[in-house]
C-alpha positions as CSV (number, residue, x, y, z in Angstrom):
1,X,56.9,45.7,-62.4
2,X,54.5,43.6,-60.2
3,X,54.4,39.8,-61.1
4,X,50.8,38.3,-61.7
5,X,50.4,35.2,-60.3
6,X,47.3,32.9,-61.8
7,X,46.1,30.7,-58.6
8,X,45.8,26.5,-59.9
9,X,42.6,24.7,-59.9
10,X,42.7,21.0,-59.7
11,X,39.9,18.6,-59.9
12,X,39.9,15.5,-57.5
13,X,38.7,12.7,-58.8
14,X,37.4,9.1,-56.9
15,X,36.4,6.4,-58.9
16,X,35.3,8.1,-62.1
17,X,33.4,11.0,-60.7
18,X,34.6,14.7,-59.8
19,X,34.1,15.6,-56.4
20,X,31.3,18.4,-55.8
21,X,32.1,22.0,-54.7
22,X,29.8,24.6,-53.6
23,X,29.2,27.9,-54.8
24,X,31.5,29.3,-52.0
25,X,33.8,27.0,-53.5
26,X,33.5,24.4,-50.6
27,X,34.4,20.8,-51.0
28,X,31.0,18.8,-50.5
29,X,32.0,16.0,-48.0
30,X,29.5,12.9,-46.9
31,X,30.5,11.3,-44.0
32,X,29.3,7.8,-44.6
33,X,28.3,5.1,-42.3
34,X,28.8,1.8,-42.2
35,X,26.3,-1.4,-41.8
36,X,27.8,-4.0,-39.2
37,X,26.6,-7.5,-40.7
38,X,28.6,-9.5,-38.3
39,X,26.8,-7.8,-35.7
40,X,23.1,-7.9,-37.4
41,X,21.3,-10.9,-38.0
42,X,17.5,-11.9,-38.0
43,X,17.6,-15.4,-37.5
44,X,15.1,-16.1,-34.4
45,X,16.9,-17.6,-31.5
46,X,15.9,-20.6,-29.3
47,X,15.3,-20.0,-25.6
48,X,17.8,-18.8,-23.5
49,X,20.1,-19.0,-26.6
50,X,22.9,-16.5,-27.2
51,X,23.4,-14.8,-30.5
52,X,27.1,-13.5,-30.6
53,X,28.6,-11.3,-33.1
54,X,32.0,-10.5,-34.6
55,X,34.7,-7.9,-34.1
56,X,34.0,-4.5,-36.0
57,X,36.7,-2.1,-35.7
58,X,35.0,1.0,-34.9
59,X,38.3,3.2,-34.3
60,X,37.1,5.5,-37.9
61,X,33.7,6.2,-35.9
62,X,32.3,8.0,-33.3
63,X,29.2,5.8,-32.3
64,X,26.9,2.7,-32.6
65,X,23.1,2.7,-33.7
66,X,21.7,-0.5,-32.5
67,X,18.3,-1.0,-33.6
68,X,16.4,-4.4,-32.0
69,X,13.2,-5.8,-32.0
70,X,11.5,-9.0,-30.8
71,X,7.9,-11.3,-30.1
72,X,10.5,-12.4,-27.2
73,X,11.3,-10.7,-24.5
74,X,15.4,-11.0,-23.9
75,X,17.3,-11.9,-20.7
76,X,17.6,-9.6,-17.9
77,X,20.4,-7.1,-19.1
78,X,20.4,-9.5,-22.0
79,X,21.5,-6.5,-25.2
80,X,25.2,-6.3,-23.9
81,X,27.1,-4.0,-26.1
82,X,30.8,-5.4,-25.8
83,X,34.5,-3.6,-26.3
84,X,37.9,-5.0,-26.9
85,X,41.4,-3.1,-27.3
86,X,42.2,-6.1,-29.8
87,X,38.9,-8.0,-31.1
88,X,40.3,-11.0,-29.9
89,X,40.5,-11.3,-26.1
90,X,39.4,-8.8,-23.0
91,X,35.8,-8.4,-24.0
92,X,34.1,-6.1,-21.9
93,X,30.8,-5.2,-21.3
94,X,29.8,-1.4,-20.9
95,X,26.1,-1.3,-22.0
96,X,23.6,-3.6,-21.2
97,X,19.7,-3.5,-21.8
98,X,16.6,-5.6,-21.2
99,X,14.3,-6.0,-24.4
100,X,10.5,-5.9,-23.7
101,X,8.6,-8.4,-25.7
102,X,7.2,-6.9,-29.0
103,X,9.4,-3.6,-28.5
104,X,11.0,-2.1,-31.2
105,X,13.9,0.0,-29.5
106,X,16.9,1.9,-30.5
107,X,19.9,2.0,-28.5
108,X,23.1,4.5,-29.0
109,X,26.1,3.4,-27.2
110,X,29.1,5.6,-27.6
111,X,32.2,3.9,-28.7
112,X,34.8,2.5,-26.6
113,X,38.4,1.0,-27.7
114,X,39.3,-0.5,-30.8
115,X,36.6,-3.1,-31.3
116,X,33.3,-3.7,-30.4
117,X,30.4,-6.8,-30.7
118,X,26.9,-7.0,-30.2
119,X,25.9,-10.3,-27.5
120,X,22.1,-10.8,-27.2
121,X,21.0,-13.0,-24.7
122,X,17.0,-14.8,-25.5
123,X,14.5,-15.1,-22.9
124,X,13.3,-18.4,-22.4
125,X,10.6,-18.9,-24.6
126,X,11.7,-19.5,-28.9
127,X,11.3,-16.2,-31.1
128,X,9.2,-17.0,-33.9
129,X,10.3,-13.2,-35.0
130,X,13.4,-11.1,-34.3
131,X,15.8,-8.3,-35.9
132,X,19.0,-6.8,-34.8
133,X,20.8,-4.4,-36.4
134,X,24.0,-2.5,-36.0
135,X,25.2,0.2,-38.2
136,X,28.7,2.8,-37.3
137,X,28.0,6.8,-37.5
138,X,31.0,8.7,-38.1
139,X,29.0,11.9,-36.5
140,X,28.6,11.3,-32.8
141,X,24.8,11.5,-31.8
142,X,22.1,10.9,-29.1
143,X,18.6,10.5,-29.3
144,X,15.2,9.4,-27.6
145,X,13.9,5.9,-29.0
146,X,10.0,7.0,-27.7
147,X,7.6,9.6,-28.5
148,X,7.2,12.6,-25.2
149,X,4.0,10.9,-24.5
150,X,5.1,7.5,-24.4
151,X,5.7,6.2,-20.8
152,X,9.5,6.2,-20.0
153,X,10.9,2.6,-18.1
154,X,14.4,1.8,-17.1
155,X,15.1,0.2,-20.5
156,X,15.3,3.7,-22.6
157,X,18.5,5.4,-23.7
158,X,19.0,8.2,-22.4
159,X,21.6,11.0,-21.9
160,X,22.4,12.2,-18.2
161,X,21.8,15.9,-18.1
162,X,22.1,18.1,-14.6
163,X,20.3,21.5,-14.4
164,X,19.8,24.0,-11.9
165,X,16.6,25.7,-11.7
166,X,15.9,29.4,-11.8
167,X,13.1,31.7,-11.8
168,X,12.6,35.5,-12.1
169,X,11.6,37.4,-9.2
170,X,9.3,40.4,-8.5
171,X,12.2,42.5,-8.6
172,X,13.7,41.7,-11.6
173,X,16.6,39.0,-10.4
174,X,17.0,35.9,-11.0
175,X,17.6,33.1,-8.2
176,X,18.3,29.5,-7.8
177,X,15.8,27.0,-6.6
178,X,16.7,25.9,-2.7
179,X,16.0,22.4,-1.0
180,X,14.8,22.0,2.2
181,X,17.1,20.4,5.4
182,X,15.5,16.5,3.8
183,X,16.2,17.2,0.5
184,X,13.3,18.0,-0.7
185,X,12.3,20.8,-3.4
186,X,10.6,23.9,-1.4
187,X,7.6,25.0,-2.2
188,X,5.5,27.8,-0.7
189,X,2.1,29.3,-0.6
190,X,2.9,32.4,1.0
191,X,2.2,34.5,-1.8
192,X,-1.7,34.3,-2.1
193,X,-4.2,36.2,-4.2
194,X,-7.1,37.9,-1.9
195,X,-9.6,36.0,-3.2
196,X,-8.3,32.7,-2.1
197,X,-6.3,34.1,1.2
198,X,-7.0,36.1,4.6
199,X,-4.8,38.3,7.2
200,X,-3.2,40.2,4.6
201,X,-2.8,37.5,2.3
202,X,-1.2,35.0,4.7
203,X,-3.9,32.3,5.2
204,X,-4.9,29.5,2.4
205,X,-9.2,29.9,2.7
206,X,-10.3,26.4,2.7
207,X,-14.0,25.4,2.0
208,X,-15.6,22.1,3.1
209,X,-17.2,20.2,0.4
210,X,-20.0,17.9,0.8
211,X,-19.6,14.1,-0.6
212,X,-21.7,14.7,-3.6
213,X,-18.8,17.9,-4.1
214,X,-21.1,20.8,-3.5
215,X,-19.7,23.2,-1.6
216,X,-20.8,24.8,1.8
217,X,-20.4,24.5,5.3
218,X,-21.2,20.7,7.2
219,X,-21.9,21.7,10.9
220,X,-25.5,22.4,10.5
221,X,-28.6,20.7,11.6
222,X,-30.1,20.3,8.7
223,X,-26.5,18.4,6.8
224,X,-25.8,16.5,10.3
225,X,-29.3,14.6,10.2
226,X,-28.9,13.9,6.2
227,X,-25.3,13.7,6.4
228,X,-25.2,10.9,9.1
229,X,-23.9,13.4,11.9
230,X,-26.0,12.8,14.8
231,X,-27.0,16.5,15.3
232,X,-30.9,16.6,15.6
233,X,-32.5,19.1,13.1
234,X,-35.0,20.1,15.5
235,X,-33.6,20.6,18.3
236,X,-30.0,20.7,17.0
237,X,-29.1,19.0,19.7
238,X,-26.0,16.1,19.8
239,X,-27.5,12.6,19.6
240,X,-25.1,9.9,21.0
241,X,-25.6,6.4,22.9
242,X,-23.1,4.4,25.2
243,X,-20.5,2.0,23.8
244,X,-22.8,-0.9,25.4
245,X,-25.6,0.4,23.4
246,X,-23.1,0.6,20.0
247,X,-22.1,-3.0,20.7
248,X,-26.5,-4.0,20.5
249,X,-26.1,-2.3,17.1
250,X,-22.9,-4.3,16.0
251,X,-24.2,-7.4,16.8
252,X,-21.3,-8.4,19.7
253,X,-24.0,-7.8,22.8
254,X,-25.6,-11.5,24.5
255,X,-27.3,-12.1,27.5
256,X,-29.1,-15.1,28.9
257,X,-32.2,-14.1,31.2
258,X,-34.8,-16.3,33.2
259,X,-36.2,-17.9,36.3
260,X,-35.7,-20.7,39.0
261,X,-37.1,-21.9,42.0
262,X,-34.4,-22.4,44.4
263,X,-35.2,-25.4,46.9
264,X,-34.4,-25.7,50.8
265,X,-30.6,-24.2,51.1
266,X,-29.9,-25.1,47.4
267,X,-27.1,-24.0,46.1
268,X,-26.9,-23.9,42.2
269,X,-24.0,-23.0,39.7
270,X,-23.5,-20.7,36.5
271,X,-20.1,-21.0,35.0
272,X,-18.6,-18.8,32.1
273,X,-15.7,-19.9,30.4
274,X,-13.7,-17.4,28.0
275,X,-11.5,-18.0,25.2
276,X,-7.6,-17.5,25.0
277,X,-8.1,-14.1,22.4
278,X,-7.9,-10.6,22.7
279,X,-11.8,-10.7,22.7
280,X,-12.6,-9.8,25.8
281,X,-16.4,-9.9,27.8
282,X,-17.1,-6.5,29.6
283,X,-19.9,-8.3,31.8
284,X,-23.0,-7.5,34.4
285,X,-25.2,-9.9,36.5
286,X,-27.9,-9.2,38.4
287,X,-30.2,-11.7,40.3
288,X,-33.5,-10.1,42.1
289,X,-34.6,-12.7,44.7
290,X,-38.1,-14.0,46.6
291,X,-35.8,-14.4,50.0
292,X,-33.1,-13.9,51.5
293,X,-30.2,-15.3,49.6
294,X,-26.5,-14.8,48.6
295,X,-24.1,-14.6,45.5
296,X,-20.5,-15.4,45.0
297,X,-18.4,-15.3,41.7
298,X,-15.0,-16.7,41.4
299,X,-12.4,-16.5,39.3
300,X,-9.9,-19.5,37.9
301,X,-12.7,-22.0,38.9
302,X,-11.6,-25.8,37.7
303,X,-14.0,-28.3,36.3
304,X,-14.1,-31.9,35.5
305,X,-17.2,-31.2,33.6
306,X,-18.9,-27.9,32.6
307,X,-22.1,-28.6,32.4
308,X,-25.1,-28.0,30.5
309,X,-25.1,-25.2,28.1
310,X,-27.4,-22.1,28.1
311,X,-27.5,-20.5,24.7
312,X,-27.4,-17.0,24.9
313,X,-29.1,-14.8,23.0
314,X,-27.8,-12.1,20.6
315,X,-29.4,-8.5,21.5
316,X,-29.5,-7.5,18.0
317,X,-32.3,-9.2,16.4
318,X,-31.2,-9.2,12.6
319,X,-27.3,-10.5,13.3
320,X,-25.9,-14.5,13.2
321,X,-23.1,-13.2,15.5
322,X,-22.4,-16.1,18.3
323,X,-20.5,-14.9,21.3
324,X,-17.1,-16.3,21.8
325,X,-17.8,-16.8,25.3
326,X,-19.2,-20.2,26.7
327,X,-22.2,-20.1,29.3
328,X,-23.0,-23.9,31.5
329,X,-25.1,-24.5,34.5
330,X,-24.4,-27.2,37.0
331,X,-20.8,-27.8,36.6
332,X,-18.9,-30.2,38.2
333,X,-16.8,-28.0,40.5
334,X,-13.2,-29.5,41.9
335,X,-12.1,-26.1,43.0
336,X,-14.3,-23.0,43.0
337,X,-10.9,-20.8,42.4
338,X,-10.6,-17.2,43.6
339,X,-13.6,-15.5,45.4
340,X,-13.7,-11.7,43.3
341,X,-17.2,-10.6,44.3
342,X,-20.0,-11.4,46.8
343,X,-23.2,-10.4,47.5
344,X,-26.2,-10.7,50.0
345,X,-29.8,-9.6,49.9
346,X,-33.2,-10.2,52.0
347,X,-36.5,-10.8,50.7
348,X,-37.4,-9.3,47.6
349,X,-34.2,-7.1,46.5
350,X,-32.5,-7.2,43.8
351,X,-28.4,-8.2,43.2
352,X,-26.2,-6.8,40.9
353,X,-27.4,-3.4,38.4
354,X,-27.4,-2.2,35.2
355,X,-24.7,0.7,36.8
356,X,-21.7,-0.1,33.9
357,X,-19.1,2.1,35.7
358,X,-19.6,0.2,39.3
359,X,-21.1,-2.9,38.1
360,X,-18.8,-4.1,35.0
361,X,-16.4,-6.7,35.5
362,X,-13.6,-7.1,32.3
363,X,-13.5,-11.1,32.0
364,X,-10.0,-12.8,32.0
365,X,-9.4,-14.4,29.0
366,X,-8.5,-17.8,28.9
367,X,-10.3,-18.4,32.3
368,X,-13.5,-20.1,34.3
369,X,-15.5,-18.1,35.9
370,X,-17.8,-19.5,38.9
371,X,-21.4,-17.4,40.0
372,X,-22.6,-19.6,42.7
373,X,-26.7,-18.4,44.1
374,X,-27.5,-19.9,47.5
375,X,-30.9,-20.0,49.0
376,X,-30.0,-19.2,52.3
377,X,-33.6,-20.0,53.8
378,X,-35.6,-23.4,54.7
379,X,-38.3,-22.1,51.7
380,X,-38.1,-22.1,48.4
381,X,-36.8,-19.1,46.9
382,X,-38.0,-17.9,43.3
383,X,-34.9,-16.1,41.4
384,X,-34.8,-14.3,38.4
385,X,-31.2,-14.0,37.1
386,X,-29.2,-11.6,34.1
387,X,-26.2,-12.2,32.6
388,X,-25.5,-9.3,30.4
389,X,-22.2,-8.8,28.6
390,X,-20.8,-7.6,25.5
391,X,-17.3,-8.9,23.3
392,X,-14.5,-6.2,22.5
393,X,-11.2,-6.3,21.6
394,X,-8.9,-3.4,23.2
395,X,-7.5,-1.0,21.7
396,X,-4.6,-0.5,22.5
C-alpha cells in the first residue's frame, strides 16, 4: 500500500510580522540599503578644509552611492573615495573627483576591501552651502549622473565600454569597421548618387557659391567686376597693375622731386639712410640735366652729420604712412663708401628711368647711401632730380 506523505508548511517570522510569499509560492526578499552617517554630513567647510569620514564596513554590499553638492567648488581630485583591508590603517585612494561649483553630482564607486571612507577636500573659498551623502546598495549598479543632452566633462561617472562597429552591406553580410595606416576611422565617398556624382558615379559634383550663398558659377565678366575680380565686363579682359603701382594704393610708395641750379663745378650731396628691419626700399633716381654733368651713388657712406632733411612725400594722397627711410642733403661726408653706380650725360639728357627691372636698386638695410651730382661745366647747370622708392618687407 503506497504511503502518503503531507509536505510541512512553516511560517518565518522577524520581529512580529510573517514574511510575504507570492502566489508561486516565492519568498518576497528586500534587499535593503544602508545610509552611511559617518560618511554624510552637511556642515559647510572652511577653505581648503578637509572633511574626513569614518570607517563603514562595506564587505555585506556590492557598491557606494555618493551623492554631493556644493556653492564651492572642491579641490582638484578633491572627492577621494578611500579603502582599507582593516578601517584602521592602509587607507587607499581608488576614486577621486573634482566638484564644479553649484553641481549636484552622483558618483558610484564600486567597492573595494573591507572598509571604505569618504575624504572631501574644500576649494579655497568658505561654503555657505554643502551636502554629502553616502548610502551602501546591496545590488551592484551603474548609472549616468546627467541628462543625454547635458554636456559631458572629465568629472562624470562613467562606465568604460569597448565596441566594434559593424554595418550591413549591399549583399547581405555584415563587416567590421577598418582604420586607416594613422588610426583614423575610414570614411569614403565612393558610392555616389547620380545626381550629385559624374564618370559613372565616381566624381563628387561641386558647385561654387557666391558670398551672399547663391549658387552659380564665379568666372564671368559680369560676377568678376561686382565680385572684386578684376575681369572687365566689357571687354572681359584681365585688369592688373605692377606691384610698384599696388604699393601707391597701400600707402608704402614716397618720393621727393624738385629743382636746383648747380653752380661753376659744384658738387652737391643726397644721402639716404635705411633702418636696421626687414623693411626694405626698392628704389629709382633719375636726374635730367641743363649740361653736361655726372652722377655717382655709393654705398656704406659715413657721416659726422647727415644733413638737412627732405620730407618726402607719400604717393597716396589719403594715407599718414611715413616712410621708414630717412632722406638729407648736404651731409658732412668723412668717407663716401663704396661706388655701386655711376652715370654721365651731356646737355639736356636725362639720368636714371622709370625702367623697374634695369633701374631698381634693393637698399641695404642698416646702411648710408651717398648720390653725389657734379656739374661738370664752368656754367651753371639747372637739374631736376627723382627719388622714387617704395617700402616692402620680403617674403620669404
Amino acid at each position: 500500500m503506497p504511503i502518503s506523505k503531507t509536505p510541512k508548511k512553516s511560517t518565518i517570522t522577524y520581529q512580529g510580522d510573517d514574511a510575504q510569499v507570492n502566489s508561486d509560492g516565492q519568498l518576497h526578499i528586500v534587499a535593503e540599503g544602508h545610509l552611511c552617517t559617518k560618511n554624510s554630513t552637511t556642515t559647510p567647510l572652511l577653505a581648503d578644509a578637509v572633511y574626513t569620514g569614518e570607517a563603514e564596513n562595506i564587505l555585506a554590499y556590492n557598491g557606494i552611492a555618493l551623492f554631493v553638492t556644493s556653492d564651492v567648488a572642491s579641490a582638484t581630485g578633491g572627492i577621494e573615495i578611500q579603502y582599507s583591508k582593516d578601517g584602521t590603517t592602509n587607507w587607499r585612494t581608488a576614486e577621486s573627483y573634482t566638484l564644479v561649483a553649484g553641481a549636484e553630482k552622483w558618483f558610484t564607486p564600486p567597492t573595494f576591501g573591507a572598509y571604505f571612507r569618504v575624504v572631501f577636500t574644500n576649494g579655497g573659498t568658505d561654503q555657505t552651502s554643502f551636502e554629502l551623502t553616502s548610502t551602501l546598495r546591496k545590488m551592484p549598479f551603474k548609472w549616468s549622473s546627467h541628462n543625454i543632452e547635458d554636456p559631458i566633462t572629465d568629472q562624470d561617472d562613467a562606465t568604460l565600454s569597448k565596441a566594434v562597429i559593424t554595418g550591413k552591406k549591399a549583399d547581405g553580410d555584415y563587416d567590421n569597421v577598418s582604420l586607416t595606416n594613422g588610426g583614423n576611422m575610414k570614411v569614403s565617398l565612393e558610392e555616389l548618387e547620380s545626381g550629385v556624382s559624374s564618370n559613372s558615379n565616381s566624381q563628387l559634383n561641386v558647385t561654387p557659391f557666391h558670398a551672399d550663398g547663391t549658387e552659380g558659377a564665379l568666372i564671368t565678366g559680369i560676377d568678376y567686376v561686382s565680385g572684386k575680380s578684376g575681369i572687365d565686363a566689357s571687354t572681359e579682359s584681365l585688369q592688373v597693375i605692377d606691384y610698384a603701382h599696388h604699393e601707391i594704393h597701400s600707402g608704402s610708395h614716397f618720393y621727393i622731386k624738385n629743382y636746383m641750379d648747380l653752380t661753376n663745378a659744384q658738387v652737391f650731396d643726397f644721402l639716404a639712410v635705411t633702418p636696421d628691419t626687414l623693411k626694405w626700399a626698392h628704389m629709382l633716381v633719375e636726374f635730367n640735366f641743363e649740361a653736361e654733368a655726372h652722377i655717382q651713388v655709393y654705398e656704406g657712406t659715413t657721416t659726422s652729420n647727415d644733413g638737412t632733411t627732405v620730407t618726402p612725400v607719400n604717393r597716396n594722397r589719403n594715407s599718414s604712412t611715413t616712410p621708414t627711410v630717412s632722406i638729407y642733403h648736404t651731409p658732412t661726408v668723412t668717407d663716401v663708401g663704396t661706388l655701386i653706380a655711376g652715370y654721365k650725360t651731356g646737355s639736356g639728357n636725362k639720368v636714371g628711368g622709370e625702367i623697374r627691372g634695369s633701374n631698381e636698386l634693393i637698399l641695404k638695410q642698416n646702411t648710408k647711401y651717398l648720390i653725389r651730382l657734379t656739374n661738370d661745366t664752368a656754367l651753371n647747370n639747372w637739374v631736376d632730380y627723382l627719388a622714387d622708392w617704395y617700402e616692402h618687407t620680403d617674403k620669404n
